[in-house]
C-alpha positions as CSV (number, residue, x, y, z in Angstrom):
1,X,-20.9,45.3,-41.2
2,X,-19.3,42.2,-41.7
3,X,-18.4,40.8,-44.9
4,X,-18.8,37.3,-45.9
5,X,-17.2,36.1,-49.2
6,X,-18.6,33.4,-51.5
7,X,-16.2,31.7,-54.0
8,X,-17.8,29.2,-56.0
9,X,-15.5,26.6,-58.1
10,X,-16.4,27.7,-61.9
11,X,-15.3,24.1,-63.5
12,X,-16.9,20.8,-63.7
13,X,-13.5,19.2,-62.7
14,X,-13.8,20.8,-59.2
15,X,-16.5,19.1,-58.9
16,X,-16.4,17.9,-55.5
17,X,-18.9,14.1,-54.1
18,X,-19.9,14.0,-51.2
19,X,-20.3,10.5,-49.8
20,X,-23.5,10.7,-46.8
21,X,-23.4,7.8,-44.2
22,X,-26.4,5.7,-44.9
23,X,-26.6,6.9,-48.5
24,X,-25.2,4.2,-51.4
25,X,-25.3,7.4,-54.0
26,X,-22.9,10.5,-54.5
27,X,-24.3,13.7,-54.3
28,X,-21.8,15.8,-57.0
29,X,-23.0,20.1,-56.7
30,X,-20.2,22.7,-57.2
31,X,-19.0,23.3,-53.3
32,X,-19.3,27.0,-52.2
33,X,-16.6,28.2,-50.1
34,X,-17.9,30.3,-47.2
35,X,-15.2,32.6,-45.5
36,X,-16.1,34.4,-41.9
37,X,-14.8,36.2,-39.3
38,X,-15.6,33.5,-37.3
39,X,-18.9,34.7,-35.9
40,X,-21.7,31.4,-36.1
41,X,-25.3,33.0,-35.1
42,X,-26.9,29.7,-34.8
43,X,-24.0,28.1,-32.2
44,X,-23.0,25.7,-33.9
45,X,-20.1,25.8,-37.0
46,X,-21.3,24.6,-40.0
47,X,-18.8,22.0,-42.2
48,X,-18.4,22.1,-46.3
49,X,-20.1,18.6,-46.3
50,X,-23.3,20.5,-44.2
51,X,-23.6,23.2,-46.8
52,X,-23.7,20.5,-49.2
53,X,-26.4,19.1,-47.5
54,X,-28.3,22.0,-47.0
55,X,-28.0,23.4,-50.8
56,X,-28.8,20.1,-51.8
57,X,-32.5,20.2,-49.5
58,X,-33.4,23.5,-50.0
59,X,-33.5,23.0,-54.0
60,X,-34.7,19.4,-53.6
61,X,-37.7,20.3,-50.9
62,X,-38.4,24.0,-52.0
63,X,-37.1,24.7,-55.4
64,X,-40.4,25.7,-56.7
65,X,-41.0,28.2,-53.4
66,X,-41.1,31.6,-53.3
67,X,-37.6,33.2,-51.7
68,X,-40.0,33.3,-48.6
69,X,-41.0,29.6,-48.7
70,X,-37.0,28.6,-49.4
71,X,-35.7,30.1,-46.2
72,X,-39.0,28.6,-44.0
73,X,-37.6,25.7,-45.3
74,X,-34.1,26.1,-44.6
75,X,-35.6,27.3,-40.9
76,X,-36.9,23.8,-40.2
77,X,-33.4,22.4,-41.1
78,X,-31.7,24.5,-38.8
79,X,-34.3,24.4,-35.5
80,X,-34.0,20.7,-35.9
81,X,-30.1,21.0,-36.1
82,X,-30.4,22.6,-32.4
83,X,-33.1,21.3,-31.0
84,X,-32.4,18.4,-28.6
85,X,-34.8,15.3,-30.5
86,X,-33.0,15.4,-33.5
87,X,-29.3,14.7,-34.7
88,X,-26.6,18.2,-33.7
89,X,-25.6,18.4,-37.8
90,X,-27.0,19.6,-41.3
91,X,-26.0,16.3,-43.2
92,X,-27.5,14.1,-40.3
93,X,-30.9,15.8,-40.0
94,X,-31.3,15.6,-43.9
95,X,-30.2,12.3,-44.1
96,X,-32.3,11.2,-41.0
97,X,-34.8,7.8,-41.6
98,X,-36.5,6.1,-38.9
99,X,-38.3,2.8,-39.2
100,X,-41.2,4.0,-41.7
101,X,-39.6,7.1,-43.3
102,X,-37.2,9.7,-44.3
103,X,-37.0,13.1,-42.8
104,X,-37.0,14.8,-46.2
105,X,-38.9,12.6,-49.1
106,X,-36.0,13.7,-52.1
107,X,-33.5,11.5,-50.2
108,X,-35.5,8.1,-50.4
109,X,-37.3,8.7,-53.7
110,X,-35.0,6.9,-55.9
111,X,-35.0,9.6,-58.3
112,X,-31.5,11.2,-59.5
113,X,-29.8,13.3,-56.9
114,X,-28.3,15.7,-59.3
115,X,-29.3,19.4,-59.4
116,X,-29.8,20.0,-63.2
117,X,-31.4,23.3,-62.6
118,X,-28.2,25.3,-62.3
119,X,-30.2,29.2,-61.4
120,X,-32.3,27.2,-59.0
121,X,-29.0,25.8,-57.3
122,X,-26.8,29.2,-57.4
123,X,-30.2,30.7,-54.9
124,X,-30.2,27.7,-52.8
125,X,-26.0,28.3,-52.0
126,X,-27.3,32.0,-51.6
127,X,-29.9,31.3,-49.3
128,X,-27.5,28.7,-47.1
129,X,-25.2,31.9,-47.1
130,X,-27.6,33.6,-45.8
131,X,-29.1,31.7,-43.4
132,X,-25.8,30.3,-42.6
133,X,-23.9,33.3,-42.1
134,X,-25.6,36.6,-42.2
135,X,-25.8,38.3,-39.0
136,X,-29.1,40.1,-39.6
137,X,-31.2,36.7,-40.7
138,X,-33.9,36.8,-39.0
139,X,-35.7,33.5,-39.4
140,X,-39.2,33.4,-41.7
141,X,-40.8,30.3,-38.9
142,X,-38.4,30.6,-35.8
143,X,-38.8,27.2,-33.6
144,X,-40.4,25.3,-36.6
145,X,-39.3,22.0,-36.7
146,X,-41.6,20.5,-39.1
147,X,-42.8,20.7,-42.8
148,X,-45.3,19.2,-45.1
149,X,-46.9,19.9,-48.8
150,X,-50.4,21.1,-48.4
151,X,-51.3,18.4,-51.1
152,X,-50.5,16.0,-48.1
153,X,-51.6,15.4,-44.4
154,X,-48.7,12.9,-42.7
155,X,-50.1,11.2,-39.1
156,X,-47.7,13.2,-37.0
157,X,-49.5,16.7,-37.5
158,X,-51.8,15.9,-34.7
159,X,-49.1,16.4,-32.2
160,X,-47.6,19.1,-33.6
161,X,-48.4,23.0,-33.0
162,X,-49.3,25.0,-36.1
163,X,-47.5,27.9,-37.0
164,X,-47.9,29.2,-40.8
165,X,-48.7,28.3,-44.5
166,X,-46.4,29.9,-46.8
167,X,-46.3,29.1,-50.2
168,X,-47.6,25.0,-50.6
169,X,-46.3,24.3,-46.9
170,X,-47.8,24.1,-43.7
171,X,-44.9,24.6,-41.1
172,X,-45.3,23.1,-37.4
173,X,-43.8,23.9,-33.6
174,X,-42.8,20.5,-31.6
């Protein structure tokens, strides 16, 4: 078995801000430092400023999920991350906008951007590991590439293919 370690920077001062293209605001979380032998099982190598990203939208999109619902999220981030219609890295699939919207609502909604919720943001570096790095993942919605609330119906699930509800989200194939 391979072994992955996690070191997580215990004080404030190593704090670590991430500026994202496109983005006026920092994005300060405590940066987990993923060692591994090297093995990627997704093809492609994930940077310190993508598992920002990624911590940062699991606890902003799915915080209130179920484990379940957290990693269906993290899913979507990572089929989009290889799929050919949408950017080839973490940062620039979260941070995607087109003309009318954002990819993921918390990075337009002009609320703070600052996990307060510090067990809610130690699970969401867990699940990144995880996802990230865990050679028996086995993905929760494989080849979902789209997401939405239940509470919501967006004009682009027409022409989607749907795969699964879990928790309050509907998840979607290309």
């Amino acid at each position: 078995m391979k072994t992955f370690i996690v070191v997580f920077v215990v004080t404030y001062l190593l704090l670590t801000s991430v500026k994202f293209e496109d983005q006026d605001q920092l994005l300060p979380i405590d940066v987990p430092q993923f060692e591994s032998d090297g093995s990627y099982i997704w093809g492609f190598v994930p940077s310190q400023e993508d598992i920002h990203c990624l911590v940062l939208n699991i606890y902003f999109e799915a915080r209130g999920e179920t484990r379940e619902g957290r990693y269906a999220v993290t899913d979507v981030v990572i089929q989009r991350v290889k799929s050919a219609y949408f950017p080839d890295d973490i940062c620039s699939v979260v941070f995607f906008r087109n003309h009318r919207t954002c990819a993921f609502s918390w990075t337009c909604d002009q609320n703070s951007n600052d996990p307060v919720d510090q067990f809610s943001i130690r699970e969401a570096v867990d699940i990144a590991h995880e996802v990230l790095y865990d050679v028996h993942y086995e993905p929760t919605v494989p080849m979902s590439t789209h997401y939405h609330a239940v509470t919501v119906e967006p004009d682009w699930v027409f022409n989607k293919h749907f795969h699964a509800q879990i928790g309050n989200h509907f998840f979607y194939q290309r």
